[in-house]
C-alpha positions in Angstrom: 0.0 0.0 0.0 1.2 3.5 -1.4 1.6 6.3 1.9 1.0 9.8 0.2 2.8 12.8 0.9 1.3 16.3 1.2 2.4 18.5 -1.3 4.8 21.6 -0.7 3.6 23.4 -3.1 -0.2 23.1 -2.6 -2.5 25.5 -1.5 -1.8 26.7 2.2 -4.8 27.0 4.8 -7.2 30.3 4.2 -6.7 34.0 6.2 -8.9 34.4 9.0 -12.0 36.7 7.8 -11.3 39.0 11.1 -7.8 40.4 9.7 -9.2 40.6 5.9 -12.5 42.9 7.7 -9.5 45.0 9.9 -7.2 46.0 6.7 -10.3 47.0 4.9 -11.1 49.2 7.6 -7.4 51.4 7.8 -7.9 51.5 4.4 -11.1 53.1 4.8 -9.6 55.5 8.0 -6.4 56.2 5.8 -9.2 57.5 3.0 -10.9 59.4 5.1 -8.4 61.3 6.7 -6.6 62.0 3.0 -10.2 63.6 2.2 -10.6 65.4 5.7 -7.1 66.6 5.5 -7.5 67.8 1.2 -10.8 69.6 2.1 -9.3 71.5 5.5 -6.8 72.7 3.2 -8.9 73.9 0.7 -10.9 75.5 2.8 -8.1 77.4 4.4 -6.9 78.7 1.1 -10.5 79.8 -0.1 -10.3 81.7 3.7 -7.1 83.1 2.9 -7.5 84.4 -0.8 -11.0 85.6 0.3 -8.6 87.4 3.2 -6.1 88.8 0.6 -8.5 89.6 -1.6 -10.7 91.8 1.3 -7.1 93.3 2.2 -6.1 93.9 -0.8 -9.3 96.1 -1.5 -9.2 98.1 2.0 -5.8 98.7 0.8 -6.8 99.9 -2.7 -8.7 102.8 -1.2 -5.9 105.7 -0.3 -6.2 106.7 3.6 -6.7 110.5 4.4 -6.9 112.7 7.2 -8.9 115.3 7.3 -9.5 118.9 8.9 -12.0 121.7 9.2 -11.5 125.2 7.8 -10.5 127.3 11.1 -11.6 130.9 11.3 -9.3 133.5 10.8 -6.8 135.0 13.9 -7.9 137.9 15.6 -4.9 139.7 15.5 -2.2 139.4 12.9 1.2 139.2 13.1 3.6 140.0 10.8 7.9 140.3 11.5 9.8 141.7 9.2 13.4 142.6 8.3 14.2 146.2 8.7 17.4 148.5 8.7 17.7 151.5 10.6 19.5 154.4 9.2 20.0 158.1 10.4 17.8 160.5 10.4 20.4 162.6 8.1 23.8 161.0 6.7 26.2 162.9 4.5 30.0 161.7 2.9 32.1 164.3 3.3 34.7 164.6 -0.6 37.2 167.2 -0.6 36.1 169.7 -3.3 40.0 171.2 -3.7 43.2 168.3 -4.8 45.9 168.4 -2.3 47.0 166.5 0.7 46.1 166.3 4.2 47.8 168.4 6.2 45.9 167.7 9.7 42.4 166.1 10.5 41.2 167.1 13.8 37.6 164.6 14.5 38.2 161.4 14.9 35.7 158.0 15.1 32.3 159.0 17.0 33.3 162.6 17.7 30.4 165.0 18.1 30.5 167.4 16.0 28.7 171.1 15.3 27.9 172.5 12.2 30.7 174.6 10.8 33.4 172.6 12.8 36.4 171.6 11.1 37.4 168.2 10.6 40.4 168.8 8.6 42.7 170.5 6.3 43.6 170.4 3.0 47.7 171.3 1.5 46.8 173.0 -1.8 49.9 174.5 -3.0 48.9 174.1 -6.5 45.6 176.3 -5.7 47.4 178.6 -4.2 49.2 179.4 -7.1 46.6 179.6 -8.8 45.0 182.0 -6.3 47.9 184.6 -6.1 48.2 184.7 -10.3 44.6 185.2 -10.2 44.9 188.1 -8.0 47.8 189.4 -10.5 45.8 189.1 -13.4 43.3 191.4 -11.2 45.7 193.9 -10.3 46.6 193.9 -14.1 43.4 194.0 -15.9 42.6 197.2 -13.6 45.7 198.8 -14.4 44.6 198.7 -18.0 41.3 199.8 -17.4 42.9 202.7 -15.5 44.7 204.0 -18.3 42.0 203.0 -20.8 39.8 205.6 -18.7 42.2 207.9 -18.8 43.1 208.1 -22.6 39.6 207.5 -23.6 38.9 210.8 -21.9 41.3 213.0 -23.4 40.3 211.3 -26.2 36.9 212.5 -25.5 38.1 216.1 -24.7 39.4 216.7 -28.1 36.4 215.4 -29.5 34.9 217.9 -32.2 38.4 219.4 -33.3 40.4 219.1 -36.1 43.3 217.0 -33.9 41.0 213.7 -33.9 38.6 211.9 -35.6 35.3 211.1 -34.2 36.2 207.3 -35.1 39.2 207.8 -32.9 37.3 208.6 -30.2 34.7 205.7 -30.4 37.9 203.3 -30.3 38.9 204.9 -27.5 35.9 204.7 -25.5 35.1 200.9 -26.4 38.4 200.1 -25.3 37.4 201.5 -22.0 34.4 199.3 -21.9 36.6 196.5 -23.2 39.2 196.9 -20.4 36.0 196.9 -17.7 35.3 193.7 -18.6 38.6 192.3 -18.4 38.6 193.3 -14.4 35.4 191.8 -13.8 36.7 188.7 -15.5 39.4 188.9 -13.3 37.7 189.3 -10.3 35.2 186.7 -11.2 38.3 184.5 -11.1 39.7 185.5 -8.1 36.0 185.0 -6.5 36.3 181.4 -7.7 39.5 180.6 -6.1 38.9 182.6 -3.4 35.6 180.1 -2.8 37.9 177.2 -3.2 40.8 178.1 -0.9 37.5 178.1 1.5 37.7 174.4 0.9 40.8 173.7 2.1 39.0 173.4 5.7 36.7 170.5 5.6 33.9 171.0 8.0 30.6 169.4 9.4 27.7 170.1 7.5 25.4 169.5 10.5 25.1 168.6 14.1 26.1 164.8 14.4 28.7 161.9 14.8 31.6 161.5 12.7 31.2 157.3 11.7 33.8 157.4 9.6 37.5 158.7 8.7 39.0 157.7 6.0 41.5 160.4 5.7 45.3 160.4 7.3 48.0 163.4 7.4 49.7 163.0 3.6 47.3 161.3 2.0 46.5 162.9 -1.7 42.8 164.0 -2.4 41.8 164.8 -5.5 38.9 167.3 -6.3 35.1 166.1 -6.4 36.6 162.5 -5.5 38.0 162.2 -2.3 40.8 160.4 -1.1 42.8 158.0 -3.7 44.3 155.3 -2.8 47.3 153.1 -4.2 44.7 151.1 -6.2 43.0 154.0 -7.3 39.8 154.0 -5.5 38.4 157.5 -4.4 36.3 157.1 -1.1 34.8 159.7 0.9 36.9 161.7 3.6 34.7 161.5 6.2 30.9 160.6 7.2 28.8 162.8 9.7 25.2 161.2 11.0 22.4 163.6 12.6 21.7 160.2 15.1 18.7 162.5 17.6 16.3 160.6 15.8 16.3 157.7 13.6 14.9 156.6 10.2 13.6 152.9 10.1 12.8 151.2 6.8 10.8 148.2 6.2 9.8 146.5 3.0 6.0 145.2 3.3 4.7 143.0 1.5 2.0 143.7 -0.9 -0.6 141.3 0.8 -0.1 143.0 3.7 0.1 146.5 2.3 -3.5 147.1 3.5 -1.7 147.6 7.7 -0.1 150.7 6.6 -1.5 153.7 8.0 -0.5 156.9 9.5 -1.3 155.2 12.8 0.9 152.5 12.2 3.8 151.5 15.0 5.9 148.8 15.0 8.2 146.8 18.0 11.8 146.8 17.3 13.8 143.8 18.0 17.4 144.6 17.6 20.6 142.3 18.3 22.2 144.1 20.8 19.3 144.9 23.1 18.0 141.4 23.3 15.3 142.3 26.3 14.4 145.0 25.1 11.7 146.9 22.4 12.0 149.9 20.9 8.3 151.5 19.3 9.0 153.0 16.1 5.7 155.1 14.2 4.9 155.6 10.9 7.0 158.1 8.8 6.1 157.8 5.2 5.7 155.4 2.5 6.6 154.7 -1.4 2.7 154.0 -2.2 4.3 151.9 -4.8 5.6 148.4 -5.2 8.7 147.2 -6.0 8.3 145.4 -9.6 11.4 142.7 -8.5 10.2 142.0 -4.6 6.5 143.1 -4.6 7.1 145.0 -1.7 6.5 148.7 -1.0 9.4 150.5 1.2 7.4 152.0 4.5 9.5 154.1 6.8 9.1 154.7 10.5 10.8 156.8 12.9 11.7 156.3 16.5 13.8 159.0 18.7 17.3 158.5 19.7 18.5 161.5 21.9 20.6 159.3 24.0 21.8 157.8 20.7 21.9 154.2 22.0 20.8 153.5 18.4 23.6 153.6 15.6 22.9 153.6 12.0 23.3 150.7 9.8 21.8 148.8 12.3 19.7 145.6 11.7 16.2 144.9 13.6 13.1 143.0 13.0 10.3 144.9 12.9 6.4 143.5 14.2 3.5 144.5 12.8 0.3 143.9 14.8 -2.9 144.2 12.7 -6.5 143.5 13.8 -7.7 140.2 11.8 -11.0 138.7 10.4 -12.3 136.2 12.5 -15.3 135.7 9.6 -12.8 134.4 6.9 -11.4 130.9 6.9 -7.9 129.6 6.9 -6.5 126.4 5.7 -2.7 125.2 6.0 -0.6 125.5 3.0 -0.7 121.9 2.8 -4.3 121.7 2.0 -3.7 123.4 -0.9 -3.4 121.1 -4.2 -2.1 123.4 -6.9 -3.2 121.4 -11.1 -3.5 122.6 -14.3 -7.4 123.5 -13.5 -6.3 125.8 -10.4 -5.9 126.0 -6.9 -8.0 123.4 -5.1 -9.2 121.5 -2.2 -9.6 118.0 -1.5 -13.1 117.6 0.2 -14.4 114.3 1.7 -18.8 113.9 1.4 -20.5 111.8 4.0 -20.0 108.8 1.2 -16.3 109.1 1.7 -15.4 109.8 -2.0 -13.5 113.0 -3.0 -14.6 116.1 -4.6 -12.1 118.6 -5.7 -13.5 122.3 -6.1 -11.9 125.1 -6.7 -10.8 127.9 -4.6 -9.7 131.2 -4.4 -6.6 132.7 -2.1 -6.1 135.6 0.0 -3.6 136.5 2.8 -0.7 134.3 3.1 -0.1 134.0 7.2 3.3 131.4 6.4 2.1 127.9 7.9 -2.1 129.0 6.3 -3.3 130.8 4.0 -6.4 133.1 3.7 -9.6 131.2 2.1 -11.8 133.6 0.2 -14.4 131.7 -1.8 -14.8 127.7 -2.1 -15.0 126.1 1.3 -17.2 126.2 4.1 -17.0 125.9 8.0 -18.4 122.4 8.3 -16.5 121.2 4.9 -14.3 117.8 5.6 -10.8 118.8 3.8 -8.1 116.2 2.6 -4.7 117.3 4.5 -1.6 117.0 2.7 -3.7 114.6 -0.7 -1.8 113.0 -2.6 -0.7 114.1 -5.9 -2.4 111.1 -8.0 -5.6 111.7 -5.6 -8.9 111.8 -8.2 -11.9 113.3 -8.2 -14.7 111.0 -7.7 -12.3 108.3 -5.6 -13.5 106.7 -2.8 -10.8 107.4 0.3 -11.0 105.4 4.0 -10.7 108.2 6.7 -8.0 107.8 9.4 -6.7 109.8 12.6 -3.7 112.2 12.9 -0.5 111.6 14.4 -1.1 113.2 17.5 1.2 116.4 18.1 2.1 116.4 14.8 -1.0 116.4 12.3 -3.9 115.5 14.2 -7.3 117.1 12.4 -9.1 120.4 13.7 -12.4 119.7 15.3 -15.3 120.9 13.6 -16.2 124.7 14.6 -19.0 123.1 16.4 -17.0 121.6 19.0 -14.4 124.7 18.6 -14.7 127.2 21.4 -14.4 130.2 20.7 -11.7 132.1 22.7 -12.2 136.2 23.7 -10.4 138.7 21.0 -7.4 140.2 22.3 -8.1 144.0 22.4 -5.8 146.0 19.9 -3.8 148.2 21.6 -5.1 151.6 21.5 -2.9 154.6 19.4 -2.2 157.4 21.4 -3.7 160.5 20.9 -0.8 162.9 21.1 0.5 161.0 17.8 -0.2 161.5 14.3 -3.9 162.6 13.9 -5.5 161.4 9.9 -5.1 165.1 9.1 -1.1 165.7 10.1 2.1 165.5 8.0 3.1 162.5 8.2 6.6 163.1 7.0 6.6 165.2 9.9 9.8 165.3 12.5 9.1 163.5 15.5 10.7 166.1 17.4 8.5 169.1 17.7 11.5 171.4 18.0 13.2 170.3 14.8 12.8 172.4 11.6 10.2 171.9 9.2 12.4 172.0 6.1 13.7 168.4 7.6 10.7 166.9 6.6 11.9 166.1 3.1 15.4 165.0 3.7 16.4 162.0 1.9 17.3 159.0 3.5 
């Protein structure tokens, strides 16, 4: 009897159905979490691009600040540059060529008019003086003897000795010799006036400021003293310093603040705490075509003469202002092709740019006549690609720096400061107002020159 083997190769005993059902289900679990994981993600990425996309278009709308027309100061300001000169100031040439042969006032001596601040070598005029005086002496000796022979002349007149044509010639000699002496003397007059210009003297009461001349130096008539190079400067310079002229050049948009009442405060570098009141002198009533300006002079006294000439100040101006107009700052101010404009914001948030018209510049604002009102929202500092129509998202200052004015309903409003009052004893509408301050000074002084 045959014994069979089992075969090697033959099929092995079946997998139990309970590890078949658990595969099946981490397949199942794997699957699932694959799908759970794909559809978090997409959902994330929808959030996110729906994110972007709503940052993206707050960002796409430009951010402004805006502000509120503010009304107008109540008293304006205005500093300006100003020089102060003397109230009279006069070079002092030598009228005679020469050379110094003494100066007797130096640097800031007080002077008198008439006084004599030097004196002038002419040896050449001199000269000139003593032939003149010959030629005199001369020209009468020949008119003497002219007389004389034209009147024997005359005494044979009507006899057979002369001729009546003898006679005339005789006689218009005479005349002709008369006016050879008053030639003469006119010349000796002349020289006589200019050896009266060897002194130099003061041509007023004042302060010599300058002295340009020194024993030997050569002057030369009409153009002072010459140096090596040349240049002909004045000998000396007297200033009239009891009162003082101020000059100030105002500009045209605030040419409207000058008035015979006007005054000024004086801020000068040497007095640091203290002000000097100047009043109002005189003006060009015309502008300068180059600066716009209009040159306004003002006078304040000086009798101690603390003051010099040449001096530099600032001069303020105090002006009543406008509370009714409304002011904007400069940078409010978008300046196109279609004008001067404004950037205002409606209760929709979109921009509207209207035009506007300018007045007084204040330096940080500037006057608003027509355009704007008190309750209008305006754009601060828009942008230059900022368009009509646009639609802007509204956001706060940077407080102490640009932080928006609060609408004049919330604005209090704060007491005017009074004006200070002019005083009665000054100009009146009806004075001269080129008038010297000092009541005891000459009229004629009224029209000196600067």
């Amino acid at each position: 009897m045959t014994q069979e083997h089992p075969d090697a190769s033959g099929p092995q005993s079946p997998t139990p159905a309970g590890s078949t059902r658990k595969r099946k289900i981490g397949f199942v679990a794997v699957g699932g979490v694959a799908i759970l994981l794909a559809v978090v993600g997409i959902v994330q990425r929808h959030t996110q691009y729906v994110n972007l996309a709503h940052e993206t278009a707050h960002n796409a709308i430009p951010s402004v600040q805006v502000i509120f027309p503010q009304p107008g100061p109540d008293e304006r300001t205005l500093s300006l540059p100003a020089n102060i000169a003397a109230w009279y100031q006069a070079p002092i040439y030598a009228q005679v060529s020469g050379y110094v042969k003494m100066w007797y006032k130096d640097f800031g001596a007080k002077v008198k008019a008439g006084d004599v601040l030097a004196e002038i070598d002419t040896p050449g005029l001199d000269a000139q003086f003593a032939a003149a005086k010959a030629n005199l002496n001369v020209a009468l000796a020949r008119y003497k003897l002219a007389q004389i022979t034209a009147k024997r002349w005359k005494a044979l007149q009507g006899t057979q000795a002369v001729s009546q044509q003898e006679v005339d010639v005789q006689a218009a000699n005479a005349e002709a010799q008369k006016a050879e002496v008053e030639a003469a003397q006119h010349d000796v007059e002349r020289y006589a006036a200019l050896e009266a210009f060897k002194k130099i003297v003061a041509p007023f009461d004042g302060v010599v400021t300058s002295r340009l001349a020194d024993v030997g130096d050569y002057v030369n008539a009409g153009r002072g003293d010459v140096d090596a190079h040349g240049n002909a400067t004045e000998l000396f310079s007297v200033a009239d310093v009891h009162a003082m002229r101020v000059f100030v050049a105002v500009p045209q948009d605030y040419a409207d603040i000058i008035s015979p009442r006007l005054e000024a405060d004086l801020s000068i570098p040497q007095y640091p705490e203290r002000t000097f009141r100047a009043h109002f002198l005189a003006t060009a009533s015309a502008f300068n075509a180059s600066t716009r300006t209009v040159t306004t002079e003002l006078t304040l006294d000086n009798k101690s003469g603390e003051l010099w000439p040449n001096s530099y100040a600032t001069a303020t101006f105090h002006a009543p202002g406008d509370t009714d107009e409304l002011i904007l700052p400069l940078g409010a101010i978008v300046f196109r092709a279609e004008g001067t404009q404004v950037a205002l914001v409606d209760d929709t948030n979109h921009v509207h740019l209207v035009s506007v018209t300018l007045g007084t510049n204040f330096g940080t604002t500037v006057q608003i006549l027509r355009g704007v009102k008190k309750t209008d929202r305006v754009i601060n500092n828009p942008s230059a690609g900022l368009l009509d129509g646009q639609e802007v998202r509204i956001v706060k200052g940077t407080p102490g720096y640009n932080m928006p004015s609060t609408p004049p309903a919330a604005k209090k409003q704060e007491p005017q400061k009074p004006v200070t009052p002019t005083k009665s004893s000054e100009l009146e509408e009806g004075d001269d107002t080129r008038a010297m301050p000092d009541d005891s000074a000459d009229a004629s002084e009224a029209g000196a020159r600067p």
